[in-house]
GUDREN-905231 format. One line per 5 residues: number of its first residue (from 1); for each residue z, x, y of C-alpha. Coordinates in steps of 0.1 Angstrom, whole numbers, plus 5000, padded with zeros to 4 digits. Layout:
NUM	Z,X,Y ~ ...
***
This chain:
1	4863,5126,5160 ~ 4891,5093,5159 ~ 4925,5106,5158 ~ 4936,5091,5129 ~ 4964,5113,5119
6	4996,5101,5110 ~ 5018,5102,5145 ~ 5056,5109,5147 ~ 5074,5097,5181 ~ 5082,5132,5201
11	5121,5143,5198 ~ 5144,5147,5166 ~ 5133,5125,5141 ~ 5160,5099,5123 ~ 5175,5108,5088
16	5158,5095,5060 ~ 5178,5084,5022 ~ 5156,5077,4993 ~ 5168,5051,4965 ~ 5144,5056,4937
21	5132,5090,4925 ~ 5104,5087,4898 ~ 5072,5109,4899 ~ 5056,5089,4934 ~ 5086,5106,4949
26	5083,5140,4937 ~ 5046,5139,4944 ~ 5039,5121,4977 ~ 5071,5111,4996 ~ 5091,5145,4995
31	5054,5163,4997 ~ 5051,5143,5026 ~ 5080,5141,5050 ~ 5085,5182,5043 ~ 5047,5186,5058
36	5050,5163,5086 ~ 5088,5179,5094 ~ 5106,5148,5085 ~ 5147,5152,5074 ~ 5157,5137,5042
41	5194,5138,5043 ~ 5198,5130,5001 ~ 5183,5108,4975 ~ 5198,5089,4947 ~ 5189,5074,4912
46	5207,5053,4889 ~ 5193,5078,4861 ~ 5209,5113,4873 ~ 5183,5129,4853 ~ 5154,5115,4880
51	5169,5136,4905 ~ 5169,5171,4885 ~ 5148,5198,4905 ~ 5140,5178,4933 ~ 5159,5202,4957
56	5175,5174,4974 ~ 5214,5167,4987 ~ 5220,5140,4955 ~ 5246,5111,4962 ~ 5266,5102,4933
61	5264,5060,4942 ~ 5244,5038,4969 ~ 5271,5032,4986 ~ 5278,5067,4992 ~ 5241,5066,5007
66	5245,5038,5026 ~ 5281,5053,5041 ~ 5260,5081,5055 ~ 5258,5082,5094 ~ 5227,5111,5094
71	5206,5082,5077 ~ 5187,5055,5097 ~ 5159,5049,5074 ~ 5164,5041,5035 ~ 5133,5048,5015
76	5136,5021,4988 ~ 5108,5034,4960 ~ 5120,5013,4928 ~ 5106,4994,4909 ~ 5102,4955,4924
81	5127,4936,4901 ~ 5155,4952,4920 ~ 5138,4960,4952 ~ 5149,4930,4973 ~ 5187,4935,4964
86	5184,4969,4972 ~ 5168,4961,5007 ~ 5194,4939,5013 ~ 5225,4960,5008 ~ 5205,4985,5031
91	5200,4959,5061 ~ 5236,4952,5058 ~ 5247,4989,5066 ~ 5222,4985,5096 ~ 5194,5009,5082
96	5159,5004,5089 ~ 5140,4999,5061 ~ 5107,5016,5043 ~ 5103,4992,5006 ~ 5077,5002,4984
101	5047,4981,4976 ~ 5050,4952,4965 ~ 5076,4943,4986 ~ 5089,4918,4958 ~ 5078,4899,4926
106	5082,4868,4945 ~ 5072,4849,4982 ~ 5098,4832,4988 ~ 5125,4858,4980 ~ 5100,4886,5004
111	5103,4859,5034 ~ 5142,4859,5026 ~ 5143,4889,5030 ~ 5120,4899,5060 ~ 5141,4870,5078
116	5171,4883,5068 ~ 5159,4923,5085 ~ 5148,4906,5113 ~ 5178,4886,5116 ~ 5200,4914,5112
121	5181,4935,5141 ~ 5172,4960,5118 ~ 5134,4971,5114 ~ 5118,4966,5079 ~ 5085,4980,5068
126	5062,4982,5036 ~ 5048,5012,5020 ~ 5014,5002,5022 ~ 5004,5042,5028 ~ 4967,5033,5019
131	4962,5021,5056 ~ 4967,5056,5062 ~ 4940,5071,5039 ~ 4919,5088,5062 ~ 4885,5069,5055
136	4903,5033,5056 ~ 4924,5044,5090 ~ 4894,5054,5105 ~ 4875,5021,5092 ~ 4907,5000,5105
141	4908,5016,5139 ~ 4863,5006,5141 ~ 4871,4976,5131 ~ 4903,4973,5157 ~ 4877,4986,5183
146	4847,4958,5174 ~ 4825,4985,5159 ~ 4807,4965,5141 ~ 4814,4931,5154 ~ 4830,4903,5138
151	4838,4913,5101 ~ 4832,4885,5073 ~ 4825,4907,5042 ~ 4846,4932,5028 ~ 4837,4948,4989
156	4857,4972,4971 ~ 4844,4988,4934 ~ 4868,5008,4917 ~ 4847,5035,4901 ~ 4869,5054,4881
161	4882,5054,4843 ~ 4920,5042,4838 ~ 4924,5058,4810 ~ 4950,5083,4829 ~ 4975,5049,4820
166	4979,5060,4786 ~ 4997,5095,4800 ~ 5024,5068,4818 ~ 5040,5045,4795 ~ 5057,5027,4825
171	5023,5023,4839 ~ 5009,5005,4810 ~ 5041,4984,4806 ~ 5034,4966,4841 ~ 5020,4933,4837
176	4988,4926,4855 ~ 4989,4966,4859 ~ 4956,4964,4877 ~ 4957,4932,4898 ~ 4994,4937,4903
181	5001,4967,4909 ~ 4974,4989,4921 ~ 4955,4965,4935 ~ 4977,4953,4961 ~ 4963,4980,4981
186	4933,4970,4980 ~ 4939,4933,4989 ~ 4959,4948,5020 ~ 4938,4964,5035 ~ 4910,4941,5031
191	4931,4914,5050 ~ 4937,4941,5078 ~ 4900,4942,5083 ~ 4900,4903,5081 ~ 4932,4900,5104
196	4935,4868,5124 ~ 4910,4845,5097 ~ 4927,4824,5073 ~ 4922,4828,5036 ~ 4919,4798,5017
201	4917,4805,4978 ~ 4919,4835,4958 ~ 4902,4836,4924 ~ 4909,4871,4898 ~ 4900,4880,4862
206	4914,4904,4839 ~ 4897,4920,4810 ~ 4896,4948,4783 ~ 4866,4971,4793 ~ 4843,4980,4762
211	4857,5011,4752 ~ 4895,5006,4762 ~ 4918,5024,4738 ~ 4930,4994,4711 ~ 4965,5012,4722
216	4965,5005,4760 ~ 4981,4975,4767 ~ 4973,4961,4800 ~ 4935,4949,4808 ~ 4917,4982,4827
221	4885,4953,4841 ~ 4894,4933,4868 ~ 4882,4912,4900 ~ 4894,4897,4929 ~ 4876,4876,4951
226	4893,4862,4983 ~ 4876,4833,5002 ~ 4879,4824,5037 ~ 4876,4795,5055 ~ 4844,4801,5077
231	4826,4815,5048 ~ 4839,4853,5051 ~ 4851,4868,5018 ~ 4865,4900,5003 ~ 4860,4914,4969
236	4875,4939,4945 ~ 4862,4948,4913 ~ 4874,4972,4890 ~ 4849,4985,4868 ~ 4879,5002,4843
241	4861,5026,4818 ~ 4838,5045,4842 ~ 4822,5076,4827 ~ 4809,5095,4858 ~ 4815,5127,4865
246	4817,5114,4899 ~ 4843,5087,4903 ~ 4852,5074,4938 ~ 4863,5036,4955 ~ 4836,5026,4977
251	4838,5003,5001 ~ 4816,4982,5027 ~ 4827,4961,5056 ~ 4800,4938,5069 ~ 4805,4926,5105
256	4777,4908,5130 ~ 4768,4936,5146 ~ 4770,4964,5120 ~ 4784,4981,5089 ~ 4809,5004,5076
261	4805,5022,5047 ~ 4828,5051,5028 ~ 4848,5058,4996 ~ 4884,5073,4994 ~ 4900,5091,4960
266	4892,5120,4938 ~ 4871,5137,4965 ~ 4847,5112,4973 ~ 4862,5102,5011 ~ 4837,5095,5036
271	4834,5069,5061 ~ 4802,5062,5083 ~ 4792,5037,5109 ~ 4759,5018,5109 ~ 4748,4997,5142
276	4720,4992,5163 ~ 4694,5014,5137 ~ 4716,5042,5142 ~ 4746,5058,5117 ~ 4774,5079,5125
281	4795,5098,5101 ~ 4829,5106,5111 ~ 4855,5137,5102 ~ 4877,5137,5082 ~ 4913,5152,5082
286	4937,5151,5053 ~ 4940,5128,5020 ~ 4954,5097,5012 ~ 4981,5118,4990 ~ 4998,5130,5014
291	4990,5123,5045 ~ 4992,5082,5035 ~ 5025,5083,5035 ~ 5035,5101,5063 ~ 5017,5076,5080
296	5035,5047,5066 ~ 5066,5062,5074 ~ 5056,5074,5106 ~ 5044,5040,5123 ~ 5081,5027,5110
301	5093,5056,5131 ~ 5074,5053,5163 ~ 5078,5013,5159 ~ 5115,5019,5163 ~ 5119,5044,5188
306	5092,5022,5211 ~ 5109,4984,5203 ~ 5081,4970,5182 ~ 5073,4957,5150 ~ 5057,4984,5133
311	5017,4973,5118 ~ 5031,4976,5086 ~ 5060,4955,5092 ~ 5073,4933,5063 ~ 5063,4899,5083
316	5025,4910,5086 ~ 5027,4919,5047 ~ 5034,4890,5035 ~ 5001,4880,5036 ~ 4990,4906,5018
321	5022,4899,4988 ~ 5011,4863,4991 ~ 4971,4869,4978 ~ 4985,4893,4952 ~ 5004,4867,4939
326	4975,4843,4943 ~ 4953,4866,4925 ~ 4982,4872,4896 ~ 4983,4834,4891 ~ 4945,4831,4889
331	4940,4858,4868 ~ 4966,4840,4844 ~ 4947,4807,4849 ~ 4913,4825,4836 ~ 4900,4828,4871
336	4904,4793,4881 ~ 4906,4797,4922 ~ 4943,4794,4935 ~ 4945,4775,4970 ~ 4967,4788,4995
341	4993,4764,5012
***
């Protein structure tokens, strides 16, 4: 078995003070940090009805947050229009940092930014918890080993039906919901497993799948296709209306010397190793919801108490933010490829 379990530095952990409360919150970070012993000292919302029932010390301002001397590590999980600000105001009390994904609706603002943390002497990190699904850690962690050689293909399909959007006003108000949004994942982690190449042009589409509810407002279809210099590539596609009884998001990497296989979501993990005429399947512990993000937050942890950048440090994703972006732009451009700089 790979040890791929979140892992907490040994000794009292520091204080952690959420900004943002909406359901992600109540389901995965509280979930989370309670299971994996983490302290939240308090949360706070603008709204004070986003922090009803959440069984949390509740601040009555930021500032009073910010004043607090239990809390090393502000949990920013807004939504990005006003994450940047937010992050700031934190680096300025000296608080390490954990911003949701994406880190901002803008490059040049997220390199601000990460200068400005890194400047400051205060650690931030991005909430990319989907490194720490259990079949993409373990895939990450082959891959960091040369499991299957030198990767050049990565494919992603989304098979699953989006019609859970229509439950989620806020979800279906998000422009480029799918390429945007929830995507970004997918892009991340795909560049993880393509770390150290250099991506040249991203192309994306969006479309209504046949079928899509006349009511939903944001496109369900989508793809993403990142190119690389030396030929590797990475896809995502999104198929948008599936109607399986047994959804899932497979994956593939590709590498010169062998190939990883597995799916994560709705009970479909797995993950499995295929070189030299032989496959392995590996164990699995845990779920992307929770265990994810315990992970992200517990690499920003360990990364502090050892002196490090953490692996999901805001400098290593803007990469990542910057091939969202691409694809965003493409997508508006009807697929045309965008070039990166």
């Amino acid at each position: 078995m790979i040890d791929h379990r979140p892992s907490f530095p040994d000794g009292p952990l520091p204080g952690i003070g959420i900004v943002g409360c909406g359901q992600i919150v109540r389901n995965a970070h509280l979930p989370a940090y309670a299971q994996y012993g983490c302290e939240v000292v308090g949360v706070y919302d603008v709204r004070p009805e986003a922090t009803s029932g959440l069984g949390q010390h509740v601040f009555s301002s930021l500032d009073e947050l910010l004043d607090d001397p239990r809390i090393e590590i502000v949990d920013i999980a807004t939504h990005p229009d006003i994450r940047v600000e937010l992050i700031r105001r934190a680096i300025t009390s000296g608080k390490h940092v954990l911003a949701q994904k994406p880190l901002a609706d803008d490059l040049t603002a997220a390199r601000a930014v990460v200068e400005e943390a890194e400047r400051a002497g205060v650690t931030l990190a991005v909430n990319q918890n989907a490194r720490w699904a259990p079949p993409w850690r373990i895939a990450t962690l082959l891959v960091e080993q040369g499991a299957i050689g030198d990767v050049h293909s990565v494919t992603h399909l989304l098979d699953r039906d989006f019609a859970f959007v229509l439950e989620f006003p806020h979800f279906d108000a998000i422009e480029h919901l799918i390429v945007y949004d929830h995507c970004v994942h997918w892009v991340d982690i795909s560049r993880c497993w393509l770390d150290g190449m250099a991506p040249e042009s991203v192309r994306a589409l969006e479309y209504r799948s046949p079928g899509q509810p006349p009511e939903s407002k944001q496109p369900w279809g989508a793809w993403i296709d990142i190119h690389y210099a030396d030929g590797s590539s990475a896809t995502v596609r999104s198929v948008g209306g599936s109607r399986t009884a047994r959804p899932g998001c497979p994956f593939w990497i590709h590498g010169t010397e062998g190939t990883i296989r597995g799916s994560l979501l709705f009970d479909s993990d797995f993950v499995e190793l295929e070189r030299d005429g032989a496959t392995e399947r590996f164990d699995l512990v845990g779920a992307w919801y929770v265990d994810g993000f315990a992970g992200a937050m517990a690499e920003l942890m360990s990364a502090v108490a050892e002196g490090r950048e953490p692996y999901n440090s805001g400098r290593h994703n803007l990469l990542s933010l910057e091939l969202t972006l691409a694809a965003v732009r493409s997508a508006e451009d009807d697929g045309r490829p965008v070039r990166l700089t």
